[in-house]
PyMOL CGO cylinders between C-alpha atoms (Angstrom):
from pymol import cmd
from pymol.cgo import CYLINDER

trace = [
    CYLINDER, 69.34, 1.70, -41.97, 66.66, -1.25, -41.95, 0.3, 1, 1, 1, 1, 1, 1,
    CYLINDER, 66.66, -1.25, -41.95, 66.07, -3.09, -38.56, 0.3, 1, 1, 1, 1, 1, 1,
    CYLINDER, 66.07, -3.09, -38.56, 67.20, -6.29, -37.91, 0.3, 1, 1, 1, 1, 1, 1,
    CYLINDER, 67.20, -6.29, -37.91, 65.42, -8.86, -39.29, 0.3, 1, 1, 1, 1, 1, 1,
    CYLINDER, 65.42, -8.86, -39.29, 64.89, -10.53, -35.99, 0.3, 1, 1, 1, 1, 1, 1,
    CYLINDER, 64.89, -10.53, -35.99, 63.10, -7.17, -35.08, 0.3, 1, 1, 1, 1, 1, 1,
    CYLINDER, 63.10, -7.17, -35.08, 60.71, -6.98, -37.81, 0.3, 1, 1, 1, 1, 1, 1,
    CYLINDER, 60.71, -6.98, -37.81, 60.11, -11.24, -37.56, 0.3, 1, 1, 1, 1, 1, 1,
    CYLINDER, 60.11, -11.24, -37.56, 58.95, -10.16, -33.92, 0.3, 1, 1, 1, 1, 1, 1,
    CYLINDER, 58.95, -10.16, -33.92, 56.69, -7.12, -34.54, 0.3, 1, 1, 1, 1, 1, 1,
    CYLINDER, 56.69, -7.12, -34.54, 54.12, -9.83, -36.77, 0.3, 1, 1, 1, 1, 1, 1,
    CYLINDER, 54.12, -9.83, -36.77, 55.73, -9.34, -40.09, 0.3, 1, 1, 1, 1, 1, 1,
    CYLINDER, 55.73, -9.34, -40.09, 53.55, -11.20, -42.81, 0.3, 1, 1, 1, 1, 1, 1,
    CYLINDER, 53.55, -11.20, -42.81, 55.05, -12.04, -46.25, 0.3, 1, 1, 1, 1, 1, 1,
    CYLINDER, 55.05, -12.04, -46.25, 51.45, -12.45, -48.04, 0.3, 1, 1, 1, 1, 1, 1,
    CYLINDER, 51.45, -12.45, -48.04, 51.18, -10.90, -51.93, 0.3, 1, 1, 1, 1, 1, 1,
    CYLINDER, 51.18, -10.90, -51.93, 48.38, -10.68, -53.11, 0.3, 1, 1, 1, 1, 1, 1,
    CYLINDER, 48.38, -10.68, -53.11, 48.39, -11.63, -56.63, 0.3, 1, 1, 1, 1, 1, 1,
    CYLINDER, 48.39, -11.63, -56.63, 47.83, -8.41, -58.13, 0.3, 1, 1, 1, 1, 1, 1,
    CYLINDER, 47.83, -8.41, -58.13, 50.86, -7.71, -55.75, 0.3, 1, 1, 1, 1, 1, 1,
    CYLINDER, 50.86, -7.71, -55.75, 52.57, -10.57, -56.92, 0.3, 1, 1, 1, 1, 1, 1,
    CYLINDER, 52.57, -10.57, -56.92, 52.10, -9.70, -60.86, 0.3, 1, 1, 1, 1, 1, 1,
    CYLINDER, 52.10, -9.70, -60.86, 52.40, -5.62, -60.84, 0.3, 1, 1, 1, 1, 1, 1,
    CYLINDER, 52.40, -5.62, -60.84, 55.24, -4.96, -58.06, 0.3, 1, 1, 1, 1, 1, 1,
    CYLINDER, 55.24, -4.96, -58.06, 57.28, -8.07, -57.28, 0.3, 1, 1, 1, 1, 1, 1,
    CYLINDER, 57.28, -8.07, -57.28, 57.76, -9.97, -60.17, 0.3, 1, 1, 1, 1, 1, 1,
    CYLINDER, 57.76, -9.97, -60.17, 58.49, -7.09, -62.31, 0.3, 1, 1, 1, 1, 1, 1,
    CYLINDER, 58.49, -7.09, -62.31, 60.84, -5.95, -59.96, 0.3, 1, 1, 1, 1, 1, 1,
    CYLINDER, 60.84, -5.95, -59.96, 62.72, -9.18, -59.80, 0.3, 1, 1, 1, 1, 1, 1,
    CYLINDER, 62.72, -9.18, -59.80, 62.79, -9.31, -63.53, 0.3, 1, 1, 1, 1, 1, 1,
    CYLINDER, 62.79, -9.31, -63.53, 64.46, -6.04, -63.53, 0.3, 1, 1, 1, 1, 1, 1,
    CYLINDER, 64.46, -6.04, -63.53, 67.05, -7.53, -60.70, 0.3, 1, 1, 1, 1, 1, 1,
    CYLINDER, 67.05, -7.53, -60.70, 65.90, -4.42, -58.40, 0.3, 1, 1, 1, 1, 1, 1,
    CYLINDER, 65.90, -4.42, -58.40, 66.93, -5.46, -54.45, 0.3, 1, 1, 1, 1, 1, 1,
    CYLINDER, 66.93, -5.46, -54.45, 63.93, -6.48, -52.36, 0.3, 1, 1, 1, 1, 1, 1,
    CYLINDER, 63.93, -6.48, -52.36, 63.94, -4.83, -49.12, 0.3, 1, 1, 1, 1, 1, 1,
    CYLINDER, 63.94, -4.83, -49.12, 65.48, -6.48, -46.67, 0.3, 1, 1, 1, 1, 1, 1,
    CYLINDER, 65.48, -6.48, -46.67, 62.61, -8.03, -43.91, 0.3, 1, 1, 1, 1, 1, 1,
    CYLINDER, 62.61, -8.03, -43.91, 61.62, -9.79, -47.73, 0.3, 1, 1, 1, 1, 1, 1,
    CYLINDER, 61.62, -9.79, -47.73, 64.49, -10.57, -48.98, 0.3, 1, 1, 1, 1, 1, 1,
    CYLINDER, 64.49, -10.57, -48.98, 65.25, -14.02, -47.18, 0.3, 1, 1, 1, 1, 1, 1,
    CYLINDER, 65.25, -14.02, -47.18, 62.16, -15.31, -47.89, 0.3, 1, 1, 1, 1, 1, 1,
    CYLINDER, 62.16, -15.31, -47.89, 61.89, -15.21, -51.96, 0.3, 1, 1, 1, 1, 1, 1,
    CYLINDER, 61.89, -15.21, -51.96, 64.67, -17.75, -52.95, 0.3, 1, 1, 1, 1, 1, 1,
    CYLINDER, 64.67, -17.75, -52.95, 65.75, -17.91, -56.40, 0.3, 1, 1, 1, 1, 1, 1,
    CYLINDER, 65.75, -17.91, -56.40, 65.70, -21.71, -57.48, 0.3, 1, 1, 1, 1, 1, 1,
    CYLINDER, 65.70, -21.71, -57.48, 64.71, -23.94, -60.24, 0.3, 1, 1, 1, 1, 1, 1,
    CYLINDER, 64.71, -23.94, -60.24, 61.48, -25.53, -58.30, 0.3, 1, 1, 1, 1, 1, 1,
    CYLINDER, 61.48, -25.53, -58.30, 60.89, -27.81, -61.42, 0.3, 1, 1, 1, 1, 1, 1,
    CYLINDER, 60.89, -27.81, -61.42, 64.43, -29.40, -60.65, 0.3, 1, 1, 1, 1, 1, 1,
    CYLINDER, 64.43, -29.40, -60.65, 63.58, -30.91, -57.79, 0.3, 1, 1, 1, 1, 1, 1,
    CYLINDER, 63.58, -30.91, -57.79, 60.82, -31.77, -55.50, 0.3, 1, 1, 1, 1, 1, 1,
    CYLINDER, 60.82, -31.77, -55.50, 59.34, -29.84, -53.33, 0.3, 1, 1, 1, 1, 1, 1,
    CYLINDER, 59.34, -29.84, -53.33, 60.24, -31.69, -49.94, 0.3, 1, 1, 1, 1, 1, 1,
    CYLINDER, 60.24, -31.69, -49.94, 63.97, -31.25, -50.98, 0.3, 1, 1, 1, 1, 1, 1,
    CYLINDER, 63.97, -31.25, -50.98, 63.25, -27.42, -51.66, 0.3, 1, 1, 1, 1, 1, 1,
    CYLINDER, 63.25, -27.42, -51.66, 61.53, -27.14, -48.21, 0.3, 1, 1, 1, 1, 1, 1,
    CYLINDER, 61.53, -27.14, -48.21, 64.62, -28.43, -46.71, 0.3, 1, 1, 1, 1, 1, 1,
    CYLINDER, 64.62, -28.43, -46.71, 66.69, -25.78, -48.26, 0.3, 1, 1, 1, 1, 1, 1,
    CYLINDER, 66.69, -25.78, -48.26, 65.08, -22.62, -48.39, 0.3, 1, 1, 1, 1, 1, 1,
    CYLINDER, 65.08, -22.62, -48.39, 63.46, -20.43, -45.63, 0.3, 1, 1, 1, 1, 1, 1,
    CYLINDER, 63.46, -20.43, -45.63, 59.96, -20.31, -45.14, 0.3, 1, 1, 1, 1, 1, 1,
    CYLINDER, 59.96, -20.31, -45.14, 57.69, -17.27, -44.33, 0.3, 1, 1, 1, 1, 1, 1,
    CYLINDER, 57.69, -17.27, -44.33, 56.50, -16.47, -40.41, 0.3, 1, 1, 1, 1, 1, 1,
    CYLINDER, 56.50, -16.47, -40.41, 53.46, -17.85, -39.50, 0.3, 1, 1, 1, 1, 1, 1,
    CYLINDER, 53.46, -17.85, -39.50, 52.12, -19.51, -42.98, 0.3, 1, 1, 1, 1, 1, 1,
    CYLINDER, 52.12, -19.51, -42.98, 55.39, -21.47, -43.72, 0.3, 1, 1, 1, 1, 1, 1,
    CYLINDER, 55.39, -21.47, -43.72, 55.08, -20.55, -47.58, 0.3, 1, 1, 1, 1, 1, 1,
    CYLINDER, 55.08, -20.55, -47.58, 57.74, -20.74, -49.74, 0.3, 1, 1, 1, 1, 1, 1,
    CYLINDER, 57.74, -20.74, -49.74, 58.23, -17.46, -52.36, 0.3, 1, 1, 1, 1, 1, 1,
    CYLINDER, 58.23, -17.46, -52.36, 60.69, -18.84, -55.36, 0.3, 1, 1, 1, 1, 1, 1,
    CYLINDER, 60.69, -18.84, -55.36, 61.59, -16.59, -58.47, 0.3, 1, 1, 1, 1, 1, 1,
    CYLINDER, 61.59, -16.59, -58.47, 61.98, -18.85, -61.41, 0.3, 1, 1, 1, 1, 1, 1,
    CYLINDER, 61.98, -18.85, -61.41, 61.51, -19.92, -65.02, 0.3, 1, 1, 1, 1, 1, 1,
    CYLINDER, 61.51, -19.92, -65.02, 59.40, -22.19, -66.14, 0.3, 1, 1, 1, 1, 1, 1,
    CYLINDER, 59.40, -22.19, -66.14, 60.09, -23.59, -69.22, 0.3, 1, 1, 1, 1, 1, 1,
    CYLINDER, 60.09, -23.59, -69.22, 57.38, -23.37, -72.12, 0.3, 1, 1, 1, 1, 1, 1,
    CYLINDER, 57.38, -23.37, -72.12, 56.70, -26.46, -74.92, 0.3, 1, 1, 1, 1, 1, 1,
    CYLINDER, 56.70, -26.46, -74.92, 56.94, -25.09, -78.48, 0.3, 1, 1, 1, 1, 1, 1,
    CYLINDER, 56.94, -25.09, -78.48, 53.61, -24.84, -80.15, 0.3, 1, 1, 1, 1, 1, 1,
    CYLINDER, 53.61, -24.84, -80.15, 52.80, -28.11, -82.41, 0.3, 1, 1, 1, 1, 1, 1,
    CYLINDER, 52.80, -28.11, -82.41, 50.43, -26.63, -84.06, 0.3, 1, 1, 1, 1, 1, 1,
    CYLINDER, 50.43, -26.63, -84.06, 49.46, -22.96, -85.17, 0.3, 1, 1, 1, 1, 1, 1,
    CYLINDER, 49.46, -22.96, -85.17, 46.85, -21.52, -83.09, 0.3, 1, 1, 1, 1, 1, 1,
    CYLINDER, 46.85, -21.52, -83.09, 47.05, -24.21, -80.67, 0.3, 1, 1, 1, 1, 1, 1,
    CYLINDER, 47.05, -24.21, -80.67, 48.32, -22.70, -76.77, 0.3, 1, 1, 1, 1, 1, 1,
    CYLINDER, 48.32, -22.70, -76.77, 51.85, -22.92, -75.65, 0.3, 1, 1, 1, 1, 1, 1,
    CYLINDER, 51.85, -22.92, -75.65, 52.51, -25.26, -72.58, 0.3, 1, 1, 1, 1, 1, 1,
    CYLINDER, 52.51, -25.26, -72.58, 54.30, -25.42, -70.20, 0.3, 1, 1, 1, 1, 1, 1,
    CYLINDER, 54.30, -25.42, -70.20, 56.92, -27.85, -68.60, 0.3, 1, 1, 1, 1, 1, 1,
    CYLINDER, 56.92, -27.85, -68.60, 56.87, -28.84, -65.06, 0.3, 1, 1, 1, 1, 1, 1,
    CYLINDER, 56.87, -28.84, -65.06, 58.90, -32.07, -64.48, 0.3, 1, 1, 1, 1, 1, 1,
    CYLINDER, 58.90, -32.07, -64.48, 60.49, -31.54, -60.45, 0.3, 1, 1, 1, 1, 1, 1,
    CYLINDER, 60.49, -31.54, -60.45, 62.56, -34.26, -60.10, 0.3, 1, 1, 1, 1, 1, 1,
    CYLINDER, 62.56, -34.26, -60.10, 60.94, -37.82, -60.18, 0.3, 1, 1, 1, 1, 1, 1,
    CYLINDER, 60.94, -37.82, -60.18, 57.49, -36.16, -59.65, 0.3, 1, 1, 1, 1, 1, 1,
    CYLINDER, 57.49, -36.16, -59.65, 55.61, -33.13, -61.46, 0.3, 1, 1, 1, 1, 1, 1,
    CYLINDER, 55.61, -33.13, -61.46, 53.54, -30.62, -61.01, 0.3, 1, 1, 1, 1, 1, 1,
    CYLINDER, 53.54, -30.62, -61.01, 49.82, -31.25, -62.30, 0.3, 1, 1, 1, 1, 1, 1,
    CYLINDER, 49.82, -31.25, -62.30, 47.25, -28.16, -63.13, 0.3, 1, 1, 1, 1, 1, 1,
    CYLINDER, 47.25, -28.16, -63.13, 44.36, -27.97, -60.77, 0.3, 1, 1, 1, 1, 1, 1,
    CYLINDER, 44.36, -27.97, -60.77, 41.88, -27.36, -63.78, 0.3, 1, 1, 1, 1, 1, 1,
    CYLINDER, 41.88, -27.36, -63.78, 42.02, -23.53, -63.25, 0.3, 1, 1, 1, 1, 1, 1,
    CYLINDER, 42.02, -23.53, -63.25, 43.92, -20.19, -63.97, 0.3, 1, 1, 1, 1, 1, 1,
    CYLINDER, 43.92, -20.19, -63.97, 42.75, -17.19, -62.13, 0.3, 1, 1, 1, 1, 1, 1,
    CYLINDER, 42.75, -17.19, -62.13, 42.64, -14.12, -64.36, 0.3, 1, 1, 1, 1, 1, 1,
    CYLINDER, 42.64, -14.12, -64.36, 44.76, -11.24, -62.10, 0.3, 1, 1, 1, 1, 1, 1,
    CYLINDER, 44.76, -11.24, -62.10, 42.98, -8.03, -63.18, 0.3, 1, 1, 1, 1, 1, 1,
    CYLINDER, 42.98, -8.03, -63.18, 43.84, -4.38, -63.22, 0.3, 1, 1, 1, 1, 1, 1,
    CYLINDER, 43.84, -4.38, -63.22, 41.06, -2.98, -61.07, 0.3, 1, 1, 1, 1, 1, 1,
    CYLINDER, 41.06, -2.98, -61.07, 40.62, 0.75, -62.50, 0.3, 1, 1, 1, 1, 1, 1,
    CYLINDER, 40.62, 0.75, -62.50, 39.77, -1.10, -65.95, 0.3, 1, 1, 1, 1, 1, 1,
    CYLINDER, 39.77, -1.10, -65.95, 39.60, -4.68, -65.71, 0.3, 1, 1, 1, 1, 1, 1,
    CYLINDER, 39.60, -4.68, -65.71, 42.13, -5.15, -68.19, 0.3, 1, 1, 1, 1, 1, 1,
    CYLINDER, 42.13, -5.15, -68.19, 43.92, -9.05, -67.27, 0.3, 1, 1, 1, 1, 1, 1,
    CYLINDER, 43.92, -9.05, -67.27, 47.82, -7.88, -66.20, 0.3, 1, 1, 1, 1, 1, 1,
    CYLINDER, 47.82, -7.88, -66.20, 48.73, -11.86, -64.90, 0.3, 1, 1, 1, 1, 1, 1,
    CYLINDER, 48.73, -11.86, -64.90, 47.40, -14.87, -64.02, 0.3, 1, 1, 1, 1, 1, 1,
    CYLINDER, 47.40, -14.87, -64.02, 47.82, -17.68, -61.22, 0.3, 1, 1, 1, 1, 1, 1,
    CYLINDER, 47.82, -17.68, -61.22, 47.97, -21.01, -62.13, 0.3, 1, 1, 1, 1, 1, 1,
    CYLINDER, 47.97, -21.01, -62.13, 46.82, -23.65, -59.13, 0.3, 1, 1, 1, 1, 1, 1,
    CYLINDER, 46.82, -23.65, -59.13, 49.37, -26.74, -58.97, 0.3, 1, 1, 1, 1, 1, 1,
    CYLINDER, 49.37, -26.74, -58.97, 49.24, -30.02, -57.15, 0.3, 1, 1, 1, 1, 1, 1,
    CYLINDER, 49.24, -30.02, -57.15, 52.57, -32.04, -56.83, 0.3, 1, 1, 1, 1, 1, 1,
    CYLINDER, 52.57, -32.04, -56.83, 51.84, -35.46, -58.28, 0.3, 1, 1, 1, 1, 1, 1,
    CYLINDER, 51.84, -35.46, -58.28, 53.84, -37.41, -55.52, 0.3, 1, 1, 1, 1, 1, 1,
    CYLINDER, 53.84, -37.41, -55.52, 53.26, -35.92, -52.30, 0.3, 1, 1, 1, 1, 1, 1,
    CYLINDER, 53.26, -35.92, -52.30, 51.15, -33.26, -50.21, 0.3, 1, 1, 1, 1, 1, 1,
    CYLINDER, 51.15, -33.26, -50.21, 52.46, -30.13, -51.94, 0.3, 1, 1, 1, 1, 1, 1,
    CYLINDER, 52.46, -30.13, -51.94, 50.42, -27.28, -53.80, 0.3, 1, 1, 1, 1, 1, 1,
    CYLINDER, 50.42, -27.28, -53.80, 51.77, -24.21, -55.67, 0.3, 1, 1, 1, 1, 1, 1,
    CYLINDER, 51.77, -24.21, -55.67, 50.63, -20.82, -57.06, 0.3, 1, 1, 1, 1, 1, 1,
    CYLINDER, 50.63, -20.82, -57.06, 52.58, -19.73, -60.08, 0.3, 1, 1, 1, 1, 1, 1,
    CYLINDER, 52.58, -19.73, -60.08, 52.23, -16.21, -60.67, 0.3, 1, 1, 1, 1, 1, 1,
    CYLINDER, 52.23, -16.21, -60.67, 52.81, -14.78, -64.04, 0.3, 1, 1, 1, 1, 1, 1,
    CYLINDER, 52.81, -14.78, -64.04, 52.51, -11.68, -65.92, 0.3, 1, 1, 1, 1, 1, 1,
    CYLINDER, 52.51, -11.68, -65.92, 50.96, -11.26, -69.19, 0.3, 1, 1, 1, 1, 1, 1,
    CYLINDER, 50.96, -11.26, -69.19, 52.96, -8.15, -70.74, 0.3, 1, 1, 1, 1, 1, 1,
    CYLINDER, 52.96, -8.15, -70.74, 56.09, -10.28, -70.53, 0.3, 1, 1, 1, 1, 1, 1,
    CYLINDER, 56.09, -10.28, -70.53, 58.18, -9.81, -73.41, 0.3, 1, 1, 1, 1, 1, 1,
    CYLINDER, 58.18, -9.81, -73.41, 59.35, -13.41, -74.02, 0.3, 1, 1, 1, 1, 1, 1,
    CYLINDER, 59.35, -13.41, -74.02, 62.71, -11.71, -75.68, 0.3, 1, 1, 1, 1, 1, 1,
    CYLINDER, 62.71, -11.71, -75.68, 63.15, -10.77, -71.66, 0.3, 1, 1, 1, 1, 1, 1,
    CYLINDER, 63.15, -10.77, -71.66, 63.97, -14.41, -71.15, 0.3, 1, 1, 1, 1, 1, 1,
    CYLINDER, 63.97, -14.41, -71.15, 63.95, -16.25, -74.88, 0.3, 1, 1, 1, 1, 1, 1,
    CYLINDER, 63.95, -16.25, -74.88, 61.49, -18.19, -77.20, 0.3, 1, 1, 1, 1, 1, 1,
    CYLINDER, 61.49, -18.19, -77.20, 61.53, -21.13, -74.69, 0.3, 1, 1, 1, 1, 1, 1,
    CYLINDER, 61.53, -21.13, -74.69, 60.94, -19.92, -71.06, 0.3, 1, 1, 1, 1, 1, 1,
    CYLINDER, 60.94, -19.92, -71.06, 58.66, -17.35, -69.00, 0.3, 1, 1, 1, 1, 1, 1,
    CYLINDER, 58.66, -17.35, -69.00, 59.64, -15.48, -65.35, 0.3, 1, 1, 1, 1, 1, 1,
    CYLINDER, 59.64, -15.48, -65.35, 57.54, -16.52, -62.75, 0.3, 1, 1, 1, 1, 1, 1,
    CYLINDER, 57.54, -16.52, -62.75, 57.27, -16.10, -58.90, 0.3, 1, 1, 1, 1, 1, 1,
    CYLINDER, 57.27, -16.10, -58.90, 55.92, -19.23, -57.51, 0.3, 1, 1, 1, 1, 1, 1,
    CYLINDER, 55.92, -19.23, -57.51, 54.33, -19.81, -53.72, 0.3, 1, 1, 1, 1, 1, 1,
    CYLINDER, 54.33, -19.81, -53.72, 54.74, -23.80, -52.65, 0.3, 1, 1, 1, 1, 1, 1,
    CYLINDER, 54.74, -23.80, -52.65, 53.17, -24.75, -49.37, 0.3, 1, 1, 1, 1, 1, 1,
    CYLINDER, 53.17, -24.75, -49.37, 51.92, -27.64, -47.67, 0.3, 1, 1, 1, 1, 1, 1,
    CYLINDER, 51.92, -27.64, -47.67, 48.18, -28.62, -49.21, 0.3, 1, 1, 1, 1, 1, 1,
    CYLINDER, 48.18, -28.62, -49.21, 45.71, -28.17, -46.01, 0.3, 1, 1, 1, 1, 1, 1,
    CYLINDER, 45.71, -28.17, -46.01, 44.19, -31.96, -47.02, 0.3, 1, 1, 1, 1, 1, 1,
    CYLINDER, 44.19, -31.96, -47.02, 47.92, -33.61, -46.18, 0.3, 1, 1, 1, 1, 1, 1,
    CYLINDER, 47.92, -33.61, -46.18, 47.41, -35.88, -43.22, 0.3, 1, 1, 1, 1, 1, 1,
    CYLINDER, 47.41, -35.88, -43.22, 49.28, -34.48, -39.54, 0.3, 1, 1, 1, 1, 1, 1,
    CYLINDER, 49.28, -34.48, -39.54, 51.88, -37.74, -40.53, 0.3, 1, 1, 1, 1, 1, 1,
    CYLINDER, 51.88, -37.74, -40.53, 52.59, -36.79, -44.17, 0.3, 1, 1, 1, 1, 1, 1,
    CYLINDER, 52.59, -36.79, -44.17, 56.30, -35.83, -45.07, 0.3, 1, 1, 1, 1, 1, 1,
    CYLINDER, 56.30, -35.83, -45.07, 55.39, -32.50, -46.24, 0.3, 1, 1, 1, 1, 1, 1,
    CYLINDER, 55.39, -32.50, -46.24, 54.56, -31.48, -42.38, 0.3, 1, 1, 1, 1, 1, 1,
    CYLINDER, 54.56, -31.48, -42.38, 57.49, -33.07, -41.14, 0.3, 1, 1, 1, 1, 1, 1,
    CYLINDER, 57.49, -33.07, -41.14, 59.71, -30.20, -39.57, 0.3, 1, 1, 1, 1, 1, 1,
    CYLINDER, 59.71, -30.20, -39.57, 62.68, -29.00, -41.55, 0.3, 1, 1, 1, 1, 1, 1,
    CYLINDER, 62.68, -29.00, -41.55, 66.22, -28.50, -39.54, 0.3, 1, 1, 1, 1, 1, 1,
    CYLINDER, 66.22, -28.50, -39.54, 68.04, -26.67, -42.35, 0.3, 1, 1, 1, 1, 1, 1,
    CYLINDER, 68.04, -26.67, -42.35, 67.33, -23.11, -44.34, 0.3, 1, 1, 1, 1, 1, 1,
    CYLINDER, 67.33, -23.11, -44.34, 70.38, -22.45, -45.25, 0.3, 1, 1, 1, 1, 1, 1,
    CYLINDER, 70.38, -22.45, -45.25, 72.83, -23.95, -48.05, 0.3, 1, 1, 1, 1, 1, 1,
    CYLINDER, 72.83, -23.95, -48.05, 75.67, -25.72, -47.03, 0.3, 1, 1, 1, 1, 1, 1,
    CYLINDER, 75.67, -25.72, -47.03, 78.91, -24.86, -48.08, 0.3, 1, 1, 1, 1, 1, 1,
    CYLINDER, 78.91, -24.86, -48.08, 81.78, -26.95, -48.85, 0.3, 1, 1, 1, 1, 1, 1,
    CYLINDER, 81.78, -26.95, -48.85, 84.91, -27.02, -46.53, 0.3, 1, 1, 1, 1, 1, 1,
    CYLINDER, 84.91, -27.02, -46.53, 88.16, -25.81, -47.86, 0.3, 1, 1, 1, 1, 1, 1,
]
cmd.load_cgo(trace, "trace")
């Protein structure tokens, strides 16, 4: 039996992947729909992050111990081509924002031969203090998921440049959903 969560929150527990991490054991593992263990479990959500913004999923959804990151398995949804040879893009509308590529994608590598397993893409959130990693991997069959949409395991957390008064660092009361009354 697994200790209480409460027990393993107070012995330093750390939710940190690195991204090889990210790409070869936990995102194939929540494609598959294999259980986490349980001191992770309440801190990777599964949520649409490009429904909403980023504030609203803060309010919603746990965040880690001691970095306050936010671990979301999702989809992202992918452009069709326009023209052959060209890349395939991806959307990233969140609610009346969006999510804006930092300029780079960091190549995840397998480190006995170098071979490129994943990749991270850096985002900004247009309208507000927020910054996400999107981690993807690269053998993903896209008949896993369909034509128009990829698996990825995204980390959103409060950019280090917001100022002490932005929104983004203001303290969250809820993690938990709300349910309805009867």
């Amino acid at each position: 039996m697994a200790p209480p969560i409460e027990s393993v929150l107070q012995l330093g527990f750390r939710f940190e992947p690195t991204p090889k991490d990210a790409v070869t054991y936990y995102l194939p593992r929540l494609i598959a729909g294999e259980p986490m263990h349980a001191a992770i479990r309440p801190f990777v959500h599964a949520a649409d992050v490009y429904a909403c913004e980023p504030g609203a999923l803060a309010a919603q959804f746990r965040p880690t111990p001691k970095t306050g990151d936010r671990f979301f398995f999702t989809t992202c949804k992918l452009q069709p081509r326009k023209q052959p040879g060209k890349s395939i893009r991806a959307v990233r509308a969140a609610g009346p924002g969006t999510w804006h590529s930092q300029g780079h994608v960091v190549d995840v590598k397998d480190g006995a031969d170098g071979v490129k397993i994943g990749e991270v893409k850096k985002l900004r959130y247009k309208k507000g203090d927020w910054l996400m990693d999107e981690y993807s991997m690269m053998s993903q069959s896209q008949s896993m998921v369909g034509a128009d949409k990829q698996f990825v395991l995204c980390k959103i957390y409060v950019s280090p440049r917001a100022a002490p008064d932005s929104a983004a660092r203001a303290p969250r009361i809820r993690f938990f959903r709300l349910r309805a009354a009867a």
